[in-house]
ROBAVO-131514 format. One record per residue: x, y, z of N, C-alpha, C, O, CB in turn. Coordinates in steps of 0.05 Angstrom, whole numbers, plus 32768, in hexadecimal, padded with zeros to 4 digits. Glycine has a CB too. Layout:
% ROBAVO-131514
((X Y Z) (X Y Z) (X Y Z) (X Y Z) (X Y Z)),
...
END
This chain:
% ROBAVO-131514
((8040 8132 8144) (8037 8117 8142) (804F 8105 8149) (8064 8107 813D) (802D 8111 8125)),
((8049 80F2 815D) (8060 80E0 8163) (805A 80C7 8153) (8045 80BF 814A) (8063 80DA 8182)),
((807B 80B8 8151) (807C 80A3 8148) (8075 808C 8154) (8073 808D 816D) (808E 80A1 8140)),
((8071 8076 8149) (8066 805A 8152) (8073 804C 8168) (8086 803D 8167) (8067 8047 813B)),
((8066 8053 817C) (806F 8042 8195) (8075 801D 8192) (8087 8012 81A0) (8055 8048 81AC)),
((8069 8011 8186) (8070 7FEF 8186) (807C 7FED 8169) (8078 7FFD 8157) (8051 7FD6 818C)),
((808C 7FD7 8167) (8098 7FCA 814E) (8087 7FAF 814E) (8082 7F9F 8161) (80BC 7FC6 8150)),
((8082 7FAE 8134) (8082 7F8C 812A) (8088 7F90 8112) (808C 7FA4 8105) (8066 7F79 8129)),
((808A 7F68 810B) (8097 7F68 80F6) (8089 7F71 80D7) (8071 7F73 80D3) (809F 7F4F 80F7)),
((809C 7F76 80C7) (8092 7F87 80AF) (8080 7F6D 80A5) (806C 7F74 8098) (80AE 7F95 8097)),
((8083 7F54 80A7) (806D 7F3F 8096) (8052 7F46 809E) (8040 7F47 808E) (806F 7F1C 809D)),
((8051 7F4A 80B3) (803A 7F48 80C7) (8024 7F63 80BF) (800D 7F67 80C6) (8047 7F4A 80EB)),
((8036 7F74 80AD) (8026 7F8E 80AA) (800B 7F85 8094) (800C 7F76 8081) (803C 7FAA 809D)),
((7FFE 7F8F 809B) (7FDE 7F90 8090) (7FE0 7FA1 806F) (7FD3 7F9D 805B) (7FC6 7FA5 80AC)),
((7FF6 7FB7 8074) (7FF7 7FC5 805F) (8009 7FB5 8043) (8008 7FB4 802B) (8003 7FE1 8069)),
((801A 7FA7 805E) (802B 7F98 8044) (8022 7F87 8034) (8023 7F87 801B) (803E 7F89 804B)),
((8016 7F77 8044) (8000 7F63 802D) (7FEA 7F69 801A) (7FE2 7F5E 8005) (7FF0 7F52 803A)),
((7FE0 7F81 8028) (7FCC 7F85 801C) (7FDC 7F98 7FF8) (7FD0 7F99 7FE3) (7FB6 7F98 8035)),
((7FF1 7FA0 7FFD) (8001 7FA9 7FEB) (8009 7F8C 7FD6) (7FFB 7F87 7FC3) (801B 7FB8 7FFC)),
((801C 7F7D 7FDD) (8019 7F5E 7FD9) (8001 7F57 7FC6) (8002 7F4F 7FAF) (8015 7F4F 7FF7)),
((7FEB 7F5C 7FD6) (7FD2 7F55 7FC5) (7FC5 7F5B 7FAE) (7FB8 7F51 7F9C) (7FC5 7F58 7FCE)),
((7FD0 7F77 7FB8) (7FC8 7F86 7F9C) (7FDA 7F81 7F87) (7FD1 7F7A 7F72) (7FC7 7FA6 7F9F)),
((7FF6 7F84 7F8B) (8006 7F80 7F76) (8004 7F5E 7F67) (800B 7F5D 7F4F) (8023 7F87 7F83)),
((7FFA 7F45 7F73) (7FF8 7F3A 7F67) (7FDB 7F37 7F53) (7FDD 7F31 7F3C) (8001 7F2C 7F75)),
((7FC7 7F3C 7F5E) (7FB3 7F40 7F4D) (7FB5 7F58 7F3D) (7F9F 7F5E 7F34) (7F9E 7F41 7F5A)),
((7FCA 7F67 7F35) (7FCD 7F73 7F20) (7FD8 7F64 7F11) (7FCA 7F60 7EFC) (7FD9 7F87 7F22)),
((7FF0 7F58 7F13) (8002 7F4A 7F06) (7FEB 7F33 7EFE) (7FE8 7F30 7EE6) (801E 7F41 7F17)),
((7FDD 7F25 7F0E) (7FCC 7F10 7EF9) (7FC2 7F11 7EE8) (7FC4 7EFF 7ED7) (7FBD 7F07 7EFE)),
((7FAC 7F31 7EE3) (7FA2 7F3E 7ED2) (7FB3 7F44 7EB5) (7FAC 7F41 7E9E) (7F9B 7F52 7EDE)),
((7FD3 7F4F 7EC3) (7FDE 7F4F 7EA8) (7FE8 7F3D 7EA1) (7FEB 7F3D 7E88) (7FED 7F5F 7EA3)),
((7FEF 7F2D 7EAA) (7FF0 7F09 7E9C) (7FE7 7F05 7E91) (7FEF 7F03 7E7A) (7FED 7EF2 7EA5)),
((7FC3 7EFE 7E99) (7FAE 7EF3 7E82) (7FAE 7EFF 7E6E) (7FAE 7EF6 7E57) (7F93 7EF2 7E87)),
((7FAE 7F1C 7E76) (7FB1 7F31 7E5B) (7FC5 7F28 7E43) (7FC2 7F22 7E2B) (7FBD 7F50 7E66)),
((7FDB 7F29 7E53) (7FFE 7F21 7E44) (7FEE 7EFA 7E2F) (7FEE 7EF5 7E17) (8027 7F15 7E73)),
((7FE8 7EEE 7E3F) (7FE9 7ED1 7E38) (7FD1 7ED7 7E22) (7FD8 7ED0 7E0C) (7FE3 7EB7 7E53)),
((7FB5 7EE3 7E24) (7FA3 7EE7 7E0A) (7FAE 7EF2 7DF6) (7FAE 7EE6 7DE1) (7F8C 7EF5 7E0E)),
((7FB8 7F0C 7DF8) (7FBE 7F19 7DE0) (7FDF 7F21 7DE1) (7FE6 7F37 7DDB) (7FA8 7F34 7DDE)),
((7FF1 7F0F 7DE9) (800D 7F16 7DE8) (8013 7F32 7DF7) (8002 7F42 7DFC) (8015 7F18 7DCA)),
((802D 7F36 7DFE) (8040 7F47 7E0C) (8042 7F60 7DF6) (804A 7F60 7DDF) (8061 7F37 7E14)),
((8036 7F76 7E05) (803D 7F94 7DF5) (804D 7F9D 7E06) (8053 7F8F 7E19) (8027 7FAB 7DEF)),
((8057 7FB6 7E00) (805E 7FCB 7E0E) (8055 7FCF 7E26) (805B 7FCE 7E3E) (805A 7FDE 7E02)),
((8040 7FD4 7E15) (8025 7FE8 7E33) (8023 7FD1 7E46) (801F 7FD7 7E5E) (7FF8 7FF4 7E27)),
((8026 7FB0 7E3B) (801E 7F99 7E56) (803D 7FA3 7E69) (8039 7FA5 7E81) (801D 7F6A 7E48)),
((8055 7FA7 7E62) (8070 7FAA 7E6E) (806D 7FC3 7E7E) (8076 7FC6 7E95) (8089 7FAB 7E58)),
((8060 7FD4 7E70) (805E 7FF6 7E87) (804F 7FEA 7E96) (8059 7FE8 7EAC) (804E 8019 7E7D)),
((8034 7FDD 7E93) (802B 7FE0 7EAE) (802B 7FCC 7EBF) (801A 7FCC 7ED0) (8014 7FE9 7EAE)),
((8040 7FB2 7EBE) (8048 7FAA 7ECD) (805C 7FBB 7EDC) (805B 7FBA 7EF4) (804E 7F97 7EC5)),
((8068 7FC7 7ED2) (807B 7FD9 7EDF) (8071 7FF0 7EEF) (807F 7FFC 7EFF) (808B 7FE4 7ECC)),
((8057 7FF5 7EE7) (8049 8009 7EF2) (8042 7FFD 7F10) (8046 800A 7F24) (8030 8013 7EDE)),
((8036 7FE2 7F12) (8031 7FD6 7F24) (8044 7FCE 7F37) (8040 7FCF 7F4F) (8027 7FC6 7F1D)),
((805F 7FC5 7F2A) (806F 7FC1 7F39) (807A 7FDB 7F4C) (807E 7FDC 7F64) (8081 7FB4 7F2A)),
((807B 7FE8 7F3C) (8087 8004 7F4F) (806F 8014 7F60) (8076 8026 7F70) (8096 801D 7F37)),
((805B 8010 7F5E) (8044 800C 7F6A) (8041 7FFB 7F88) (8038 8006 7F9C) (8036 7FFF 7F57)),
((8047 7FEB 7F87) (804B 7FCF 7F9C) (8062 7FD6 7FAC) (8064 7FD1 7FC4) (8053 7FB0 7F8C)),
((807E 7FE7 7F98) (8099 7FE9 7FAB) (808D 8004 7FBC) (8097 8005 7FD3) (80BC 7FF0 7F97)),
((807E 8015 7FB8) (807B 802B 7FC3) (806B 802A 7FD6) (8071 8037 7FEA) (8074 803B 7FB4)),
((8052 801A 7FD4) (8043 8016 7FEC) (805C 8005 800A) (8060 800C 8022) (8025 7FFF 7FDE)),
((8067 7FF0 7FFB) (8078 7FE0 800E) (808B 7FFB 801B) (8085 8002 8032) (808C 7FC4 7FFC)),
((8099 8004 8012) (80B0 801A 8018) (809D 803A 8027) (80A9 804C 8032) (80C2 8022 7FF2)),
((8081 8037 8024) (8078 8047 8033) (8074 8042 804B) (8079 8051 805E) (8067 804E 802C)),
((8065 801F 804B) (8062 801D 8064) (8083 8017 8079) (8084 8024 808D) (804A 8003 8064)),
((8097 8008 8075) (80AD 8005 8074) (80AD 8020 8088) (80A5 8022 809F) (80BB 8001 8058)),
((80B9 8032 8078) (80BF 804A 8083) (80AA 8062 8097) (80B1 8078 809F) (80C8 8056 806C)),
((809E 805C 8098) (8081 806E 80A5) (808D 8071 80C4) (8099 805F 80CF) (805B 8058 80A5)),
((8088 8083 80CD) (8095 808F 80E7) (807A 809E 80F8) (807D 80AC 810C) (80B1 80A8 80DE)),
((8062 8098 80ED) (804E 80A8 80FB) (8032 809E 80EE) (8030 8092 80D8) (8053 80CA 80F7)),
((801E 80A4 8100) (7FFE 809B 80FB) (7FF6 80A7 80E4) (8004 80B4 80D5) (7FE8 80A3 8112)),
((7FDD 80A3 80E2) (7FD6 80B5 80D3) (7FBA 80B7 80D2) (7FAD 80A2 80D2) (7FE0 80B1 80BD)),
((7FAF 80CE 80D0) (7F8F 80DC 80D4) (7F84 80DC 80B8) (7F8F 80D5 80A3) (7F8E 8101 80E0)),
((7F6A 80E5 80BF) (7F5B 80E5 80A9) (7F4F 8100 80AA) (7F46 8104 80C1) (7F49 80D0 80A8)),
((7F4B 8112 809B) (7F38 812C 808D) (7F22 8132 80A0) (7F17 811C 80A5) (7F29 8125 806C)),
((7F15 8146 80AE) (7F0C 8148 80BC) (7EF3 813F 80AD) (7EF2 8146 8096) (7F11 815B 80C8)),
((7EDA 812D 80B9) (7EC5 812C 80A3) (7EC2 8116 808D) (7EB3 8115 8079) (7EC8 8141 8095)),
((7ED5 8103 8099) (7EE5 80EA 808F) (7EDF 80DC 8097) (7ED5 80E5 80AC) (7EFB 80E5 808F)),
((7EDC 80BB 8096) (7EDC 80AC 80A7) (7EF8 809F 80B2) (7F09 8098 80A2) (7ECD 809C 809D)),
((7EFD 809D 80D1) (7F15 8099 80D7) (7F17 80AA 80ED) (7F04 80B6 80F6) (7F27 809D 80C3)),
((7F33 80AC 80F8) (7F3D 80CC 8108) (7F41 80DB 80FF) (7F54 80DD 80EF) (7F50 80D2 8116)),
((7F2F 80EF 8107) (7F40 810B 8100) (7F56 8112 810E) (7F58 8109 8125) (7F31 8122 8101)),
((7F6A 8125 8104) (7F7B 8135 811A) (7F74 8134 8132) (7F7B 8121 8140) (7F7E 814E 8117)),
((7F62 814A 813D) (7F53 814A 8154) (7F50 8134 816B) (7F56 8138 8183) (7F3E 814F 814C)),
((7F43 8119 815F) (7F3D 810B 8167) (7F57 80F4 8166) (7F53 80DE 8172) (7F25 8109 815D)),
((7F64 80F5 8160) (7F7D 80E8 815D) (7F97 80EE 817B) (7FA7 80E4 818A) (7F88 80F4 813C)),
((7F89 8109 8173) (7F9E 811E 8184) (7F98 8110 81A7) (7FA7 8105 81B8) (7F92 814A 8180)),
((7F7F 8116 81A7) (7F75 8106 81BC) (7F78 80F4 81C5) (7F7B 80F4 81DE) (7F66 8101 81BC)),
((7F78 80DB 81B6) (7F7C 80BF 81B8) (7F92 80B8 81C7) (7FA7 80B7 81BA) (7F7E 80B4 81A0)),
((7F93 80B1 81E4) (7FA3 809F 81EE) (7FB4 8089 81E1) (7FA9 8075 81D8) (7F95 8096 81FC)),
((7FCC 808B 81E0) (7FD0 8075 81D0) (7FE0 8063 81DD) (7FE5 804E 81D2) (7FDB 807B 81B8)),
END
């Protein structure tokens, strides 16, 4: 499997935001949570859970050096059909 022939910029990635997105609508959820019934523990893990959540998706896409397929029987490319693909 070869790596990604074009560069753009990391803002521009679809994965990043959509990462972005998610991590803030977690964090809102545990806000309201935090602001109704006060700051526990468990509200601090799983902000943390989220946060490191959000760094991992960003640092995946960041680093990614190759496409990626889908399960034969999947919706998407398979291997096969990937393999194929002119790119």
């Amino acid at each position: 499997m070869g790596g990604f022939s074009r560069q753009k910029n990391f803002l521009s990635s679809v994965t990043f935001w959509g990462a972005v997105l998610a991590f803030l609508e977690s964090l809102k959820m545990l806000v309201l949570e935090a602001i109704a019934n006060g700051m526990t523990t468990e509200l601090y893990f799983d902000i943390a859970i989220a946060f490191v959540g959000f760094i991992m998706s960003v640092y995946g896409r960041y680093s990614a050096d190759s496409k990626v397929y889908t399960p034969k029987g999947y919706p998407g490319r398979d291997k096969k059909r990937y393999s194929e693909q002119i790119l």
